[in-house]
C-alpha positions in Angstrom: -0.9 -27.0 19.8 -2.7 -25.3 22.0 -2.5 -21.4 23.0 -3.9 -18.9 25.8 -4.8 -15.6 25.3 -2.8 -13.3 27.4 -3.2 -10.1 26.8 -6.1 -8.0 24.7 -4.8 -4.6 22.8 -5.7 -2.0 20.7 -3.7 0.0 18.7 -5.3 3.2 17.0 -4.2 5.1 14.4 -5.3 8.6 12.7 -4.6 11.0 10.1 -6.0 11.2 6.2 -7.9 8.0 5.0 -4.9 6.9 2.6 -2.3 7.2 5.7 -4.3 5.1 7.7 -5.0 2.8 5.2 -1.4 2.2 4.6 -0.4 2.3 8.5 -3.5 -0.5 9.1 -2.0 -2.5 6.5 1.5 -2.6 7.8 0.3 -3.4 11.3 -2.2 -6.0 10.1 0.7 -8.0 7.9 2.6 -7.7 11.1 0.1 -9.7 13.4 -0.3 -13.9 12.7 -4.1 -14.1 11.4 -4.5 -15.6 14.9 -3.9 -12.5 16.6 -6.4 -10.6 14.9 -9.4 -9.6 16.2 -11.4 -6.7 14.6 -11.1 -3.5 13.2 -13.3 -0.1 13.9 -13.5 3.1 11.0 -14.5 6.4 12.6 -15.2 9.7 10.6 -13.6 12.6 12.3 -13.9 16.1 11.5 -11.9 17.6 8.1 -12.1 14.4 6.8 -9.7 12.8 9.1 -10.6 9.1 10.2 -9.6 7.1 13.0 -9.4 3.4 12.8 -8.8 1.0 16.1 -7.1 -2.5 15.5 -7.8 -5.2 18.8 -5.7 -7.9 18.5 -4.9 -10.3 21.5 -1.6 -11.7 22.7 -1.0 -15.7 22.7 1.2 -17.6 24.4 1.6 -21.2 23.1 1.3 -23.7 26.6 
């Protein structure tokens, strides 16, 4: 089979490291491994993090 990548996206999420853990999980079980591109950790202030998930979009052709 062969697929093109439509579409690139990012999806961020933020709050307390546990809560984003969780919430990057979720997402991340939601996407087929083939989806997934990388993920990026920030360190905000009062020990609130950030973490970005890019994924990209496929259409089988």
């Amino acid at each position: 089979m062969e697929y093109t990548v439509r579409k690139v996206r990012t999806k961020i999420f933020t709050g307390s490291p546990n809560d984003v853990e969780e919430q990057v999980n979720i997402f991340l079980n939601t996407l087929d491994q083939m989806n997934y591109v990388d993920v990026k950790v920030t360190t905000l202030d009062g020990g609130i993090i950030s973490a970005v998930v890019v994924y990209k979009v496929v259409q089988k052709l």
